[in-house]
N, C-alpha and C positions, 0 to 999 in steps of 0.2 A: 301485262294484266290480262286477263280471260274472264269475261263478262257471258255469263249465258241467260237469255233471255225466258223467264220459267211460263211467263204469259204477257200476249201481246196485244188482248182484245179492251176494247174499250168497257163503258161503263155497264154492259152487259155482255156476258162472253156470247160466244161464238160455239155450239151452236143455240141461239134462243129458246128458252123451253117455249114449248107450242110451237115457233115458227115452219113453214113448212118451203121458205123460200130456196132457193135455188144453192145458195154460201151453207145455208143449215143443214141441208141435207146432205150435201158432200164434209159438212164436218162433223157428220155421223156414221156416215158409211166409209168415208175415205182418212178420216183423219188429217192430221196435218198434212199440208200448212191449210188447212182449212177453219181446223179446230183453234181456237183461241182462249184460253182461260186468263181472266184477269191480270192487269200489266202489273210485272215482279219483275225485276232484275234480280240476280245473284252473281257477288264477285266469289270465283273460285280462290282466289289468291287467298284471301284471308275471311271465308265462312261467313258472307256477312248476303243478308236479304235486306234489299230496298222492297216497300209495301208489302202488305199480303190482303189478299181480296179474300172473299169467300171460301174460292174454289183454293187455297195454298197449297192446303194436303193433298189435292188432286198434282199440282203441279210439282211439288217436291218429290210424289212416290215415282213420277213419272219419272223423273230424272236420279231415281236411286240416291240423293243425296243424303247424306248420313250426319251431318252435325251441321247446324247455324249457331254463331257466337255471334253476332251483331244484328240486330232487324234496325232500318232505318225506315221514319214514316216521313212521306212527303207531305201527307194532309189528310184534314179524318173524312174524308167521302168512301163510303160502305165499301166499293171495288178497291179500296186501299188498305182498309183494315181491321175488314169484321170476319178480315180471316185469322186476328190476332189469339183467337181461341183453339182454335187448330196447331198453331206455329209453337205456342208457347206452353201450352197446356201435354203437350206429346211428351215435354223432358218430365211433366209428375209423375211419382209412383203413388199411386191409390193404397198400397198394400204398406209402406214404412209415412206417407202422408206427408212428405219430403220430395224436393225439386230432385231428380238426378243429375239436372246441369242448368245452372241461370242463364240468357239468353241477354246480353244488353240492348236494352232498350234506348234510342234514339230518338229524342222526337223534338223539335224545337218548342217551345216554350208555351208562347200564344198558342200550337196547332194541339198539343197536350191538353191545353184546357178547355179547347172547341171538344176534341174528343172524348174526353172525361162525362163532358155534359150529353154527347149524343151515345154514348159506349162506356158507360161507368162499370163495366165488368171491369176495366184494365188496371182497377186499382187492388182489384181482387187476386189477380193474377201476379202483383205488386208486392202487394206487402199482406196480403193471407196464402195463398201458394208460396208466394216467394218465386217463383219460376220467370222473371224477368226482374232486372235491374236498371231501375228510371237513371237516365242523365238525359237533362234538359238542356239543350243546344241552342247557339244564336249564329244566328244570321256570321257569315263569314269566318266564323270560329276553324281552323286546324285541329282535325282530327286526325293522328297519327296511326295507322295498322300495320304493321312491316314497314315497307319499303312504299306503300300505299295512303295517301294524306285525303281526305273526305271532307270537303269545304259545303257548308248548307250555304244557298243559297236563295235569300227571299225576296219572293218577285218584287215585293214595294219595300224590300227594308227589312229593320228587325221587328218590327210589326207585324210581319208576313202573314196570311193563315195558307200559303202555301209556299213551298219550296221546291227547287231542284238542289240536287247534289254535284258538285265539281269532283271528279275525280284526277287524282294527278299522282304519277308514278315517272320517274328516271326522264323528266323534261314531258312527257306527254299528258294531254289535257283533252277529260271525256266530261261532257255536262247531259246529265241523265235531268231532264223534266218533261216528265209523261203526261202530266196536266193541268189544266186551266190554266195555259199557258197564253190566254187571250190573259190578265191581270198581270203576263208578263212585264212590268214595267223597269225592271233590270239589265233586260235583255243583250242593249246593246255595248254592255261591259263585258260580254262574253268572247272574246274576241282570237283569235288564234289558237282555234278548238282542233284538235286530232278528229274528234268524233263527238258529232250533237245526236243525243239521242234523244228525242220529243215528239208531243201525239200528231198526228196526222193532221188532225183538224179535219173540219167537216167543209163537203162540196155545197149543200144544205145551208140554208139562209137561215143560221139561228143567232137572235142578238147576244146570247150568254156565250157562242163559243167560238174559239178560233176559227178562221177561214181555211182552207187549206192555201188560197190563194195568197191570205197573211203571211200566214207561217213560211209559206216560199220568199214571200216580202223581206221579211225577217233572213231570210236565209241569207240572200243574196247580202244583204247589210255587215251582217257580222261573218262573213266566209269561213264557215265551216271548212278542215278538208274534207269530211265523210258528212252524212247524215243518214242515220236510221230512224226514219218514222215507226214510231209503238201505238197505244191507245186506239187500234182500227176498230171504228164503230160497227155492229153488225146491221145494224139498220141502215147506214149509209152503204156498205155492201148490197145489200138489199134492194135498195134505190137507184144507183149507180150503177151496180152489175163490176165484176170481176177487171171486166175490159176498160173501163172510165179508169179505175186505177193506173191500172197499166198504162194506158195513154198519155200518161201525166210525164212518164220518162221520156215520152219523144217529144214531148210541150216543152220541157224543161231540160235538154239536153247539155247543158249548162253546167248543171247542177249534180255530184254524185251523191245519189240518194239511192235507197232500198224502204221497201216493206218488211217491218220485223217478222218472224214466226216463231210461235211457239219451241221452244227446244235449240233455238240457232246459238253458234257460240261466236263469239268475236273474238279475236286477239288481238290487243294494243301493247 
């Protein structure tokens, strides 16, 4: 399986419009890994896009990709999927008024109807374009692509309004949850994981969001072989400074973890 990571930044990218901090200006002038656009996965194997923020079409052209047949939504907060216009809207022809290719839409059930009500273009893009195809998903449902099975997984249940996704190909087992994985309360079913990929969490004393300290909590619990931290705040860059990150691999030597970036590929 080849996982490429299309953006890696949290709930605002990387670099901040206006900021003029020390991370924002190197991911203006320098580019990656500085630059972060909106957390998106993309499996190569079989054309399929988990989230799309804002910036999507920025992050697709960047990587020359040429077809998506599946978009999966974790949850409808804006850096996940008010880039659904860009993604889905690119396969219309203006000129014959016809989809040139449907785009399956994924989205669990509950997180559909959160979205609906904050993003009510998506039904437009539904069934007046026609350029995506709804299948509403539950919690721990088999989703077969190739050789590639795509299990949602809801943090409290089939109640969810968020999820991650299990990915699982030829014995190996990837759980993609980029956020609000403090309401993770599933968490520790996840167990004999190849590769956890989830946000970072913040160094930052905020009551609504994972700790980074958590999240390591959490690590050590369910043992991970890999971990790729996604979701990096640029504000907490900002605050923290480049080197507090870093630091965190010799706190935690323990532990095999990384910093996602933009454009990186993984192979499992």
């Amino acid at each position: 399986m080849k996982l490429l990571f299309l953006g890696t930044g949290g709930a605002m990218p990387t670099p901040r419009p206006f900021c003029q901090c020390e991370i924002c200006k190197k991911a203006r002038t320098i580019g990656a890994p500085y630059k972060k656009n909106s957390s998106s996965l993309f499996i190569k194997d079989i054309n399929t896009v988990i989230d799309c923020g804002e910036d999507i079409a920025s992050s697709l052209n960047r990587e020359n990709i040429k077809k998506v047949e599946n978009l999966f939504i974790t949850h409808w907060h804006p850096d996940h999927t008010f880039g659904l216009r860009a993604i889905i809207e690119a396969n219309f022809n203006f000129r014959t008024g016809k989809p040139n290719q449907v785009i399956n839409l994924y989205i669990p059930k509950r997180v559909y109807l959160m979205l609906k009500e904050k993003y009510p273009s998506i039904d437009y893009f539904i069934y007046g374009q026609k350029t995506a195809k709804l299948h509403l998903i539950e919690d721990n449902q088999e989703l077969k692509f190739k050789n590639i099975t795509i299990i949602p997984i809801g943090f409290t249940g089939k109640n969810s309004e968020t999820y991650g996704y299990l990915l699982k190909e030829k014995g190996k087992k990837i759980l993609y949850s980029p956020c609000d994985t403090i309401g993770f309360k599933n968490y520790k079913n996840q167990k004999k994981l190849d590769l956890l990929i989830t946000e970072c969490g913040l160094f930052s004393k905020v009551p609504t969001e994972i700790s980074f300290e958590e999240a390591i909590r959490r690590i050590k619990e369910i043992k991970p072989k890999k971990v790729i931290f996604t979701h990096l705040e640029e504000i907490e860059t900002n605050i923290w400074k480049e080197k507090h990150f870093l630091d965190q691999k010799k706190k935690y030597p323990d532990i095999n973890f990384e910093y996602a970036k933009d454009g990186q590929i993984v192979n499992i």
